[in-house]
DRENROSE-442284 format. One record per residue: x, y, z of N, C-alpha, C in turn; residue number from 1. Coordinates in Angstrom, 2 decimals. Example, Ala and Ser with C-alpha at 12.3 -4.5 7.8 and 13.67 -1.06 7.14 Angstrom:
2
<npx->13.19 | npy->-5.69 | npz->7.80 | capx->12.30 | capy->-4.50 | capz->7.80 | cpx->13.20 | cpy->-3.30 | cpz->7.80 | k->1>
<npx->12.85 | npy->-2.25 | npz->7.08 | capx->13.67 | capy->-1.06 | capz->7.14 | cpx->12.90 | cpy->0.03 | cpz->7.87 | k->2>
END
This chain:
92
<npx->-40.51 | npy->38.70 | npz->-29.55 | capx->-39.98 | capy->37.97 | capz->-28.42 | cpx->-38.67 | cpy->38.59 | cpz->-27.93 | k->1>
<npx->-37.94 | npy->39.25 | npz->-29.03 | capx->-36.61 | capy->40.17 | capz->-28.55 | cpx->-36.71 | cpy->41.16 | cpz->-27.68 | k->2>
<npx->-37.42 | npy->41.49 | npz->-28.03 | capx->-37.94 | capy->42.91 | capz->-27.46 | cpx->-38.27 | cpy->42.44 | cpz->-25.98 | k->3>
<npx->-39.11 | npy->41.75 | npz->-25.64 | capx->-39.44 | capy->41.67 | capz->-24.04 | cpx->-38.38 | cpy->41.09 | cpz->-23.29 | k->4>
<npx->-37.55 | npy->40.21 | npz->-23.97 | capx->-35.72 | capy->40.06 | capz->-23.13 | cpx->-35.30 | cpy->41.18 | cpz->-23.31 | k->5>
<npx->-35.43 | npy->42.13 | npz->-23.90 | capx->-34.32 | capy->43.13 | capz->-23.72 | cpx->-35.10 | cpy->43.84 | cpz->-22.80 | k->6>
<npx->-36.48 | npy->44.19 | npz->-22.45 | capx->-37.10 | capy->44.62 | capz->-21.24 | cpx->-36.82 | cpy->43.80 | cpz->-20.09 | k->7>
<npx->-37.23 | npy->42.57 | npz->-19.95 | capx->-36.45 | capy->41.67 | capz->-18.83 | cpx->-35.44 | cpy->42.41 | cpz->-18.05 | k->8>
<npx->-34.35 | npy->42.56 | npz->-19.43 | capx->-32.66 | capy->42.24 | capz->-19.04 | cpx->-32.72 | cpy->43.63 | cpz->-18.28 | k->9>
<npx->-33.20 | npy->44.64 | npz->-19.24 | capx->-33.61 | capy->46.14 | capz->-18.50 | cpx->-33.94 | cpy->46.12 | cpz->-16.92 | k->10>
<npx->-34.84 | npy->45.36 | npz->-16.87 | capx->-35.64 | capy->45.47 | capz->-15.29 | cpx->-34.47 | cpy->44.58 | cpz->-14.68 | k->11>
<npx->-33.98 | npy->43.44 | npz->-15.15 | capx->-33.09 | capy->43.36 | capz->-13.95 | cpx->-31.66 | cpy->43.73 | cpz->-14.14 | k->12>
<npx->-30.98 | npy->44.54 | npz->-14.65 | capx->-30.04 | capy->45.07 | capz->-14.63 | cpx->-29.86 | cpy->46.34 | cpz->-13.57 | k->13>
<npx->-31.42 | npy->47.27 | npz->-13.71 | capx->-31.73 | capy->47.79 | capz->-12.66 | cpx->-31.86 | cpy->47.65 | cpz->-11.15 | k->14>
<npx->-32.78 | npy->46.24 | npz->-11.11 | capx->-32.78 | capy->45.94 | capz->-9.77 | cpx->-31.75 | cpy->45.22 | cpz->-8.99 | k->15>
<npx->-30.96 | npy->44.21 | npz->-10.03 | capx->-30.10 | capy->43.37 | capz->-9.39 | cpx->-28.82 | cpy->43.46 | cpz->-9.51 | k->16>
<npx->-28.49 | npy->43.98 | npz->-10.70 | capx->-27.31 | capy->44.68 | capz->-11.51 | cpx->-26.47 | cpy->44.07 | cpz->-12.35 | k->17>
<npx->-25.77 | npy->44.14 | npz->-13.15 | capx->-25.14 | capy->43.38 | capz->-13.83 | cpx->-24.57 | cpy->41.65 | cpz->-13.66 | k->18>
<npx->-25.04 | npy->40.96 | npz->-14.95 | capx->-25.09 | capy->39.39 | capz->-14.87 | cpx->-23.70 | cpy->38.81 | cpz->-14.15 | k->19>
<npx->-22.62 | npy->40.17 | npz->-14.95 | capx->-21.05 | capy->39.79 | capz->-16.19 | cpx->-20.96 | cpy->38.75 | cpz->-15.98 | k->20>
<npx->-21.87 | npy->37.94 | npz->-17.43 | capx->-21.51 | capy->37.15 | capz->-18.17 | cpx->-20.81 | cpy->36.82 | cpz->-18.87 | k->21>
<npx->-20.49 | npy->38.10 | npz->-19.46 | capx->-18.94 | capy->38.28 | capz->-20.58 | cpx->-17.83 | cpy->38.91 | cpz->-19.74 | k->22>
<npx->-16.77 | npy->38.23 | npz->-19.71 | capx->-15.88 | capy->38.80 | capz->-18.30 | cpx->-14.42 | cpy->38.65 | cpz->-19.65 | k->23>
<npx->-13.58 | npy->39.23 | npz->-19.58 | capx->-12.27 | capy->39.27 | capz->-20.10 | cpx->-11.05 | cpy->37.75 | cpz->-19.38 | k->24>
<npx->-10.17 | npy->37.82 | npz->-19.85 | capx->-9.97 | capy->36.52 | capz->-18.91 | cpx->-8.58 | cpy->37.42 | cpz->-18.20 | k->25>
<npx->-8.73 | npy->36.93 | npz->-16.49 | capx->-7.74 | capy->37.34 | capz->-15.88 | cpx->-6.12 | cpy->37.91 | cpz->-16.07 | k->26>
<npx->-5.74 | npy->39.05 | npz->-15.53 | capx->-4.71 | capy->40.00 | capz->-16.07 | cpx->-4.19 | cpy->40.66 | cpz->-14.83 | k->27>
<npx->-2.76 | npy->41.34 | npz->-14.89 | capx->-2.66 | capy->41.43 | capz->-13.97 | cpx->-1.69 | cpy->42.72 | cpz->-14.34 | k->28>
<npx->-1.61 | npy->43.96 | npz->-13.57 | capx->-1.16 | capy->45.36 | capz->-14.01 | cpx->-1.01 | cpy->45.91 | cpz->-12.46 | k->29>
<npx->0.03 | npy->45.86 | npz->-12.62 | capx->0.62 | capy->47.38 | capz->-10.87 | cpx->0.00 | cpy->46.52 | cpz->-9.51 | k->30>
<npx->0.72 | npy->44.95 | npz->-9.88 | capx->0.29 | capy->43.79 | capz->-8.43 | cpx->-1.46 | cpy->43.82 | cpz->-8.45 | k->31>
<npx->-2.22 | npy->44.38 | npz->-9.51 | capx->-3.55 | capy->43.55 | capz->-9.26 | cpx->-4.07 | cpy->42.78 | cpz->-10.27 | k->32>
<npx->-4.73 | npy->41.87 | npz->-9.76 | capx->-4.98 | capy->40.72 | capz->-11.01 | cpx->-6.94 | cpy->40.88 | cpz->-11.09 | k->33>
<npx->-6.90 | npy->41.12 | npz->-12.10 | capx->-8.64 | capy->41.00 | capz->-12.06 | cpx->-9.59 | cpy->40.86 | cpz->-13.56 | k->34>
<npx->-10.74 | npy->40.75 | npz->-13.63 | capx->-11.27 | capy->40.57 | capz->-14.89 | cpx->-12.14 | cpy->41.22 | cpz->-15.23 | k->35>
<npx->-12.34 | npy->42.26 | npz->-16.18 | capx->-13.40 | capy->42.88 | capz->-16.62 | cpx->-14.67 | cpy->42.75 | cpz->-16.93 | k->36>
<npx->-15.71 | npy->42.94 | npz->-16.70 | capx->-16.93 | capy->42.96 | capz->-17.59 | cpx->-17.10 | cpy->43.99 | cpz->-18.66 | k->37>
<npx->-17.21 | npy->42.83 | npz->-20.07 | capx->-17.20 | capy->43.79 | capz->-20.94 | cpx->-18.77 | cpy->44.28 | cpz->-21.31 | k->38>
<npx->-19.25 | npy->44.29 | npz->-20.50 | capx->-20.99 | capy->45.16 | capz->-20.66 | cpx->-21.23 | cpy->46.40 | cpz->-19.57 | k->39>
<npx->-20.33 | npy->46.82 | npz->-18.13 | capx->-20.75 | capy->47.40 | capz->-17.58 | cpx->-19.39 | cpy->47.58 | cpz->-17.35 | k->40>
<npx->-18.42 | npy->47.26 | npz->-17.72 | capx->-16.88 | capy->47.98 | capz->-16.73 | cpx->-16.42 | cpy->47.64 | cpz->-15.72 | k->41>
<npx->-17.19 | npy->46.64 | npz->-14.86 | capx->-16.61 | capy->46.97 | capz->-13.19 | cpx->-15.53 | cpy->45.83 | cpz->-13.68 | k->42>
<npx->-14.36 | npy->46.14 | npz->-12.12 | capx->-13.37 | capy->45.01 | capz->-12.19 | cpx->-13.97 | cpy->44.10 | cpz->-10.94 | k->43>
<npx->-13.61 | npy->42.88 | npz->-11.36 | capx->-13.72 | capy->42.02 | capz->-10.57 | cpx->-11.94 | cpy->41.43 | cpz->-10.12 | k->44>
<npx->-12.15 | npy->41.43 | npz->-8.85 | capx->-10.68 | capy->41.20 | capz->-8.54 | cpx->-11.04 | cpy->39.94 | cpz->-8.19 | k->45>
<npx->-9.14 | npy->39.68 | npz->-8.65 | capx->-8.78 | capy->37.88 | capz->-8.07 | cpx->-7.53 | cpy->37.85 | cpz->-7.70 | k->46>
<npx->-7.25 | npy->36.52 | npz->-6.76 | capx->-6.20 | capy->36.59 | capz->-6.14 | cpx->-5.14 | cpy->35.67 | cpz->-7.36 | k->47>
<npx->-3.90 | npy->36.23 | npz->-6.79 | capx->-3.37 | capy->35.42 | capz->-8.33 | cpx->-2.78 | cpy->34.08 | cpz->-7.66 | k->48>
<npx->-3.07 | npy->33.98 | npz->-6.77 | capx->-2.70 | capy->32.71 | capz->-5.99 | cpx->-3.53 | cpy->31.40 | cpz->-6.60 | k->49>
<npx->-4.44 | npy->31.50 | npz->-6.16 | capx->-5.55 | capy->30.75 | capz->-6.55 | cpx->-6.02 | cpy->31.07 | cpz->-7.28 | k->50>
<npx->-6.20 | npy->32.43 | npz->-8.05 | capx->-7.31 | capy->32.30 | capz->-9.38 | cpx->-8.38 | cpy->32.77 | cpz->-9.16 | k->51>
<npx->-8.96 | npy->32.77 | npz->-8.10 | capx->-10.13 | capy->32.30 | capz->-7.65 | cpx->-10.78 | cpy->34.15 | cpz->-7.12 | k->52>
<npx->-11.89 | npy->34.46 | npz->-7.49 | capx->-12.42 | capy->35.88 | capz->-7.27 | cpx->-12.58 | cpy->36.26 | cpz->-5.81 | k->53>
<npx->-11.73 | npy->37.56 | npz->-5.47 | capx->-11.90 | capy->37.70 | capz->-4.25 | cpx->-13.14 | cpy->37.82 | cpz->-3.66 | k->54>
<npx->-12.84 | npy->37.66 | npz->-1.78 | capx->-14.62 | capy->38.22 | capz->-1.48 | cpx->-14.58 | cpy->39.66 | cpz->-1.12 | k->55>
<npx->-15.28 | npy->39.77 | npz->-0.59 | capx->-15.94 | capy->41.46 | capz->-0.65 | cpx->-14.87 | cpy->42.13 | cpz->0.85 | k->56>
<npx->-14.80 | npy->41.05 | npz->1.58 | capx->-13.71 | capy->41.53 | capz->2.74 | cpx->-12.43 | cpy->42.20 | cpz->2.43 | k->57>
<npx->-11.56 | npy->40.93 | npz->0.90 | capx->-10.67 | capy->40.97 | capz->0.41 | cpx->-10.49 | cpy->41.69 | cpz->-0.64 | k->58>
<npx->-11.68 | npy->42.67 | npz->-1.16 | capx->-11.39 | capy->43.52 | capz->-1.69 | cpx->-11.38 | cpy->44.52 | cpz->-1.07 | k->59>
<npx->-12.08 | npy->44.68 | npz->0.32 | capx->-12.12 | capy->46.32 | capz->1.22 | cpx->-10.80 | cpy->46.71 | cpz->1.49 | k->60>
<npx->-10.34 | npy->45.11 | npz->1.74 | capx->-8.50 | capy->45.27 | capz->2.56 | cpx->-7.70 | cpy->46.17 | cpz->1.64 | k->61>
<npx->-7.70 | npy->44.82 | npz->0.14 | capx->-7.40 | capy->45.80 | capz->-0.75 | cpx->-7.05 | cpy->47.35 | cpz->-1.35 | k->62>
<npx->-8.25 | npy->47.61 | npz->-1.68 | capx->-8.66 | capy->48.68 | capz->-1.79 | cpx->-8.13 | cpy->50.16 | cpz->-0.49 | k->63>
<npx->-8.27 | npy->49.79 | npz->1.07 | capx->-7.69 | capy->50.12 | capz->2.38 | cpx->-6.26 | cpy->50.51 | cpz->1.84 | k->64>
<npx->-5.34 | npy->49.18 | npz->1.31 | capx->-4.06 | capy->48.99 | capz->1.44 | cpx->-3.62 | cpy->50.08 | cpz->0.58 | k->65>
<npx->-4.68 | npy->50.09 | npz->-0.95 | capx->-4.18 | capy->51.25 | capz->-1.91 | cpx->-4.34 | cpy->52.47 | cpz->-1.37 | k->66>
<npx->-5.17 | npy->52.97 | npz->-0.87 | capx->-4.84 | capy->54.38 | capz->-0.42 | cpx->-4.18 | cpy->54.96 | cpz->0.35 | k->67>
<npx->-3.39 | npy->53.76 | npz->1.55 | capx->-2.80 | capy->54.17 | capz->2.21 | cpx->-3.51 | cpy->54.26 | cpz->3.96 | k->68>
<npx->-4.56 | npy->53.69 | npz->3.69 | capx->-5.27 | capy->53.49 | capz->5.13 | cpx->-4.73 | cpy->52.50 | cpz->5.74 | k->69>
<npx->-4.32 | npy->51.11 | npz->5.42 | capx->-3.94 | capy->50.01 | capz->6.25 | cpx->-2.30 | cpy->49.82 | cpz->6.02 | k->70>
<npx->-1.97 | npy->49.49 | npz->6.79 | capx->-0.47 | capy->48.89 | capz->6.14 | cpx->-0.37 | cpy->47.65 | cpz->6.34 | k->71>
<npx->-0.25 | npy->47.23 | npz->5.37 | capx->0.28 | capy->45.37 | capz->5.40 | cpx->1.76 | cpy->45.11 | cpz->6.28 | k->72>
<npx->1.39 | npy->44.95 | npz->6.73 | capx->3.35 | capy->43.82 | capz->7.34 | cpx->3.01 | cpy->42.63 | cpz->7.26 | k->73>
<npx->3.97 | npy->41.91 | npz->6.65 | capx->4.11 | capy->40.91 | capz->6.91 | cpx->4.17 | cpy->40.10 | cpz->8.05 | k->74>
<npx->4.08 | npy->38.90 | npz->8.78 | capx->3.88 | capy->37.91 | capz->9.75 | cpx->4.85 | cpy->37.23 | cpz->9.76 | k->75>
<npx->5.93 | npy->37.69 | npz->11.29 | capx->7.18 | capy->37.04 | capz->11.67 | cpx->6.91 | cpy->35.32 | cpz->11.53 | k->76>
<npx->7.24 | npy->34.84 | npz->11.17 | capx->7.42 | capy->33.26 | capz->11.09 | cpx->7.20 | cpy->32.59 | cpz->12.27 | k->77>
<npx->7.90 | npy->32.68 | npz->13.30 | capx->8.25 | capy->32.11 | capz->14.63 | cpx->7.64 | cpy->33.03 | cpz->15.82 | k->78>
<npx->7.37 | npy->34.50 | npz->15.32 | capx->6.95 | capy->35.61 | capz->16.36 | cpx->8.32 | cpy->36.28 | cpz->17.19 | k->79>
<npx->9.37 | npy->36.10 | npz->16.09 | capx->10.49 | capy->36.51 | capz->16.65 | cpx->10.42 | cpy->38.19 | cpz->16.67 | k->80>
<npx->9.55 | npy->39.00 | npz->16.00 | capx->9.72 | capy->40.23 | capz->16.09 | cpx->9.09 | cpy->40.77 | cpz->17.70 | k->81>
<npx->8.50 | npy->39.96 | npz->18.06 | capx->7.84 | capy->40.08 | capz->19.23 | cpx->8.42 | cpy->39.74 | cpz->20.63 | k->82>
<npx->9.06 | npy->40.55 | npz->21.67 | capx->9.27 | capy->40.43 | capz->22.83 | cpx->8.69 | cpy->39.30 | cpz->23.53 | k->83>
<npx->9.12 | npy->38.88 | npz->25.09 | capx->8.13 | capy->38.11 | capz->25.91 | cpx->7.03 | cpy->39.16 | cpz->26.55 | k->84>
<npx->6.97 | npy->39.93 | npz->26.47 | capx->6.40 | capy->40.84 | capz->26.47 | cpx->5.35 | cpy->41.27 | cpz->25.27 | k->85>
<npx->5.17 | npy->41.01 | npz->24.49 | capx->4.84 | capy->41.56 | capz->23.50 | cpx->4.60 | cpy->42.59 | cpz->22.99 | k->86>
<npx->5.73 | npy->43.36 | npz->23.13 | capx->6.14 | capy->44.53 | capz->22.66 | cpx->7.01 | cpy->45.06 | cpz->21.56 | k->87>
<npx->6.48 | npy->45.32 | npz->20.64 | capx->7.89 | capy->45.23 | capz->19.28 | cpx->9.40 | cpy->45.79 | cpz->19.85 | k->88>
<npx->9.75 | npy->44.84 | npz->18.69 | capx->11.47 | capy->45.10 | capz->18.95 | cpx->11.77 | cpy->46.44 | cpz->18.56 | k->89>
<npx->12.81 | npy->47.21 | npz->18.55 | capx->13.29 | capy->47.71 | capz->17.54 | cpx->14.75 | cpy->47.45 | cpz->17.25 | k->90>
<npx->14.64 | npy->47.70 | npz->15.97 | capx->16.51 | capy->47.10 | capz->15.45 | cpx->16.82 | cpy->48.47 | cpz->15.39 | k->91>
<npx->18.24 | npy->47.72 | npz->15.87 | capx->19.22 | capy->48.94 | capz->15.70 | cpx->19.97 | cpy->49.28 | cpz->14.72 | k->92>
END
């Protein structure tokens, strides 16, 4: 009976890909917080805000931000960086 779960688990590890069922518990190293699967390696990222596993958007951004493709700025409060115009300021 072992034997044909471990064929099962085979066929769908292949087709569908890993369960991670066994996950490490959340950690956080160089501003990212995420949890391992200890059967296949991948990280699963989470926000450390909530806890809660990012989605697939919030890891592209991510991921964008690390290489240097996107740049994050932050979001003026009031939209004071912004002209009536809406044209950035610049400080002097």
């Amino acid at each position: 009976m072992k034997f044909i779960q471990l064929i099962l688990d085979f066929f769908y590890e292949i087709f569908l890909g890993c369960r991670h069922s066994r996950l490490t518990r959340p950690f956080t190293i160089q501003n990212e917080t995420y949890k391992v699967c200890l059967d296949c390696g991948k990280q699963i990222f989470y926000s450390p805000v909530t806890m809660m596993p990012l989605s697939a958007r919030e890891v592209r951004r991510l991921e964008a931000a690390r290489v240097g493709e996107l740049k994050v700025i932050p979001a003026a409060a009031s939209g004071a960086a912004l002209t009536s115009d809406h044209e950035p300021r610049i400080a002097a």
